[in-house]
C-alpha positions in Angstrom: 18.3 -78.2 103.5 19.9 -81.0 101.4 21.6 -84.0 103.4 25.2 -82.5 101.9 23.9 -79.2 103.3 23.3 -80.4 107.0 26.4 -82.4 107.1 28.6 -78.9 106.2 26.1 -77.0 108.4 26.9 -79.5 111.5 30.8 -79.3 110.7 30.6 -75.4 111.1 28.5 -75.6 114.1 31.5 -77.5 115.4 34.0 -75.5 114.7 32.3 -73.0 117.0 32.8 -75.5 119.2 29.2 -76.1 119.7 28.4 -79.8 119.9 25.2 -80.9 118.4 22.9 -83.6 120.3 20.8 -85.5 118.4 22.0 -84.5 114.4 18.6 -86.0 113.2 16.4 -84.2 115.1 18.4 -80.8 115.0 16.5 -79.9 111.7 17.3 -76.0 111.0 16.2 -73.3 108.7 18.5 -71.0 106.9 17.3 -67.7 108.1 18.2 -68.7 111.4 22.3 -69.7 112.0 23.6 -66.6 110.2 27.1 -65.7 110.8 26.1 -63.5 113.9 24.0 -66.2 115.8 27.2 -68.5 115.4 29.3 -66.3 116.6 26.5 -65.4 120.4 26.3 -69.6 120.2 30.8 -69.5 119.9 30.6 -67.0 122.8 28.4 -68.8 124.6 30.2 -71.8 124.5 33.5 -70.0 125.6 31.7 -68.7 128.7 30.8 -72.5 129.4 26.9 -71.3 129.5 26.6 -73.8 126.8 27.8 -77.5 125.1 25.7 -78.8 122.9 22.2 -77.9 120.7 19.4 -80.1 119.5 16.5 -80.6 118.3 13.6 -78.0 118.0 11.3 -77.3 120.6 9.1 -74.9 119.2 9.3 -72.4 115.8 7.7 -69.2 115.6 7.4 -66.3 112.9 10.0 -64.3 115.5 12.4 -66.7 117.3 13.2 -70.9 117.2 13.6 -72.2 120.9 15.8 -75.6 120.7 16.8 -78.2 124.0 20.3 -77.9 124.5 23.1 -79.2 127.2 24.8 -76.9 129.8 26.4 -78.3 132.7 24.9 -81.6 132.2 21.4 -80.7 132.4 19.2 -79.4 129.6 18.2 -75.8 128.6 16.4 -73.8 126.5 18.2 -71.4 123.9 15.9 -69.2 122.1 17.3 -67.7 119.2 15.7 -64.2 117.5 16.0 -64.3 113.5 18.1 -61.4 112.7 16.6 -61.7 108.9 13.0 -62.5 109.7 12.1 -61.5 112.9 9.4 -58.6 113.2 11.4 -55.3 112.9 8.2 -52.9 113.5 6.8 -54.5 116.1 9.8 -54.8 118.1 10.3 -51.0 117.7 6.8 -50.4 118.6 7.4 -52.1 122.2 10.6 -50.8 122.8 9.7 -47.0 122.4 8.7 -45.8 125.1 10.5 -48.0 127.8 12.6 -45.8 129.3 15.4 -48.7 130.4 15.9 -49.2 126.4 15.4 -45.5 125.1 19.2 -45.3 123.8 18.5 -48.0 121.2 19.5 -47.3 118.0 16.9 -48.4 115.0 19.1 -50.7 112.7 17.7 -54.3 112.9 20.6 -55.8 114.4 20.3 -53.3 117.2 16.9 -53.3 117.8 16.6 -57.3 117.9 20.2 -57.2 120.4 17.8 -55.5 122.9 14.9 -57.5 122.5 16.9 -60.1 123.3 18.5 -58.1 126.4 15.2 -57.1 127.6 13.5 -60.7 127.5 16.3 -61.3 129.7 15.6 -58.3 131.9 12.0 -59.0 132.1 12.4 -62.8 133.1 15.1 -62.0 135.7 13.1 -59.2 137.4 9.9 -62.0 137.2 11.8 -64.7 138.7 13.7 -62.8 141.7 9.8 -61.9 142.1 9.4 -65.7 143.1 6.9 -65.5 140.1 6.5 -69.0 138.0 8.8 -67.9 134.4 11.7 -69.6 132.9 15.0 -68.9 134.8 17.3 -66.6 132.3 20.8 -67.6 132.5 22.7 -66.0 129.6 22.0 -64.0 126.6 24.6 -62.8 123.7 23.5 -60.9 120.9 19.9 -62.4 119.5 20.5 -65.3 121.7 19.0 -66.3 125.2 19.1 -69.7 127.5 16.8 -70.6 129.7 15.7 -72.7 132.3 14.1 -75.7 129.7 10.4 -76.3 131.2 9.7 -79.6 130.5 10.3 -83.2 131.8 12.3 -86.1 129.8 13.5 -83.8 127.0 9.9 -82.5 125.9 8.6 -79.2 126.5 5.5 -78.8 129.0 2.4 -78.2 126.4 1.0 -75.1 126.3 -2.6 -74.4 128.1 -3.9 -74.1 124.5 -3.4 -77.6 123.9 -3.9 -78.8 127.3 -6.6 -77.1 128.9 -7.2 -77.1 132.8 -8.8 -80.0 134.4 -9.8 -77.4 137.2 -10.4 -74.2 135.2 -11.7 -72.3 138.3 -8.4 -73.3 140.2 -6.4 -72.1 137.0 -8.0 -69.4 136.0 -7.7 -67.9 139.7 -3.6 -68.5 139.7 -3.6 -67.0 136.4 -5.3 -63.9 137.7 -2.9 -63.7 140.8 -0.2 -63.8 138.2 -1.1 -60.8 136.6 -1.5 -59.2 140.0 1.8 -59.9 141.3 3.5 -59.3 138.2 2.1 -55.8 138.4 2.7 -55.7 142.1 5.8 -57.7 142.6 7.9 -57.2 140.1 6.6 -53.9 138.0 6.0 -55.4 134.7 3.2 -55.8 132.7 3.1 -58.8 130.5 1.7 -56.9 127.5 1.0 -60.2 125.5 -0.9 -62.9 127.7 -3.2 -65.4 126.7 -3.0 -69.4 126.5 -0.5 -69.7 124.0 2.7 -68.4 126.1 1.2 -70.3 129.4 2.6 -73.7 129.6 1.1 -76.6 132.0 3.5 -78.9 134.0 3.6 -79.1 137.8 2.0 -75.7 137.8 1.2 -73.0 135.4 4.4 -71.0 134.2 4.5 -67.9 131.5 6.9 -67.2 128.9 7.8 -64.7 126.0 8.9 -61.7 128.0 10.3 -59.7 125.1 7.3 -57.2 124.7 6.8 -56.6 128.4 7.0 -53.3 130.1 7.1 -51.4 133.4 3.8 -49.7 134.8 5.6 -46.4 133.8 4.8 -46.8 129.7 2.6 -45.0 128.0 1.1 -48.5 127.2 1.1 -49.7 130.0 -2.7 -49.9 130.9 -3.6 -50.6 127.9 -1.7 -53.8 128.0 -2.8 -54.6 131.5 -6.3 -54.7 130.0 -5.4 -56.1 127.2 -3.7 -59.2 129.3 -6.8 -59.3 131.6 -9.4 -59.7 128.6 -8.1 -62.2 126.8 -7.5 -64.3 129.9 -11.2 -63.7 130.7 -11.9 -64.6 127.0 -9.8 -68.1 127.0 -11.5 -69.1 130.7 -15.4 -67.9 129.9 -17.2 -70.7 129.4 -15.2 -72.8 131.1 -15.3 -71.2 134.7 -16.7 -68.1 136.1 -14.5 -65.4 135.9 -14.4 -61.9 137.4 -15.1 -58.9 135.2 -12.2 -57.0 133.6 -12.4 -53.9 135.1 -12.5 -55.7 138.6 -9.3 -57.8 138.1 -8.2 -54.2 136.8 -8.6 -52.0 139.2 -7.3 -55.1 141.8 -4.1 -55.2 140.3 -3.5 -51.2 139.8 -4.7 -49.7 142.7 -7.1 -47.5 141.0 -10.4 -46.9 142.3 -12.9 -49.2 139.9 -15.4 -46.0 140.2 -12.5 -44.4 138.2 -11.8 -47.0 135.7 -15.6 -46.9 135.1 -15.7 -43.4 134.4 -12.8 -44.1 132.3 -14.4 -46.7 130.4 -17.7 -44.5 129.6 -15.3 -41.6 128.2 -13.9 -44.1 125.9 
């Protein structure tokens, strides 16, 4: 985006009435501030849930996340890409969860209750007492969080900051799957290193594709979840075998997930 470019951008930003922090770190790409994501950040802004956007904490094929200002401290906002953002797959996790079933399959809609059910997923996580991002607000393709970070950067993720005690890690790790499960009736459905960040203790993000133990998919995801945390933490700790941490966190008899497994 040309300097002329980012000037105009920032002046419409501002007529939303969204104040932006740091104009030379706010770098932004065009598929992302459409009309509709201005107008969630305007109404945003009216609900006083939000007063000011910078720069970019992370940038991913579905969503930017960028540090913002609410009430004088800083948040998160993650913001979905209406025109980019992965239609199918979206779909794919929403069918099936009965709290979303009356979703209608235009993009807009279906990336509207993405971001609804992120926020759903992280609320029901965090009244669990379980280590996520606090959600505060979501409009449209747009939801602020609780920023997890200290002096304006992000906490890095445990794929670029691996455990100094991986036992210790990979055991809290485990119990967050469990309790998850237990606690707050979700199942990740998309765990591994790089949506676990490290700062005063492990937390986990990206909620969107999580669902409750009543999905089709459910178990599948469970095990999914438990292998590739067993796959990041082999080699660097003992860890338990799948079907163990499985049958731990369900309930089901591990005789009967072993019979399950040789019917495969």
């Amino acid at each position: 985006m040309a300097r002329a470019d980012e000037d105009q951008f920032d002046r419409e930003l501002e007529a939303h009435g969204v104040r932006v922090k740091d104009a030379d770190a706010f770098k932004v790409r065009d598929d992302v501030f459409d009309e509709v994501t201005l107008l969630a950040l305007y109404r945003l802004v009216h609900r006083k849930r939000l007063s000011a956007i910078g720069g970019a904490i992370s940038t991913g094929k579905e969503a930017n996340v960028y540090l913002a200002e609410a009430a004088g401290r800083d948040v998160a906002v993650k913001i979905y890409r209406i025109q980019t953002a992965n239609f199918n797959t979206m779909s794919s996790y929403l069918v099936g969860d009965r709290r979303f079933a009356s979703v209608r399959k235009t993009r807009k809609e279906v990336i509207f209750t993405w971001t609804r059910k992120e926020f759903a997923n992280l609320k029901r996580a965090h009244d669990a007492d379980l280590p996520v991002p606090e959600p505060f607000a979501f409009d449209r393709n747009i939801l602020l969080l609780e920023f997890l970070g200290r002096d304006g950067r992000p906490f890095p993720r445990l794929k670029d900051d691996p455990p100094l005690d991986p036992a210790a890690t990979y055991g809290r790790v485990i119990a967050f799957i469990r309790r998850l499960y237990r606690e707050a009736r979700l199942v990740h459905a998309d765990l591994s290193e790089f949506n676990i960040l490290v700062g005063d203790q492990e937390y986990v993000i990206d909620m969107g594709q999580s669902v409750t133990p009543d999905h089709p998919q459910a178990l599948s995801f469970l095990m999914r979840d438990i292998r590739n945390v067993n796959r990041y933490f082999e080699g660097r700790c003992e860890v338990r075998p799948d079907v163990e941490v499985f049958s731990e966190t369900t309930g089901i008899p591990l005789e009967a997930v072993l019979a399950a497994r040789r019917e495969q």
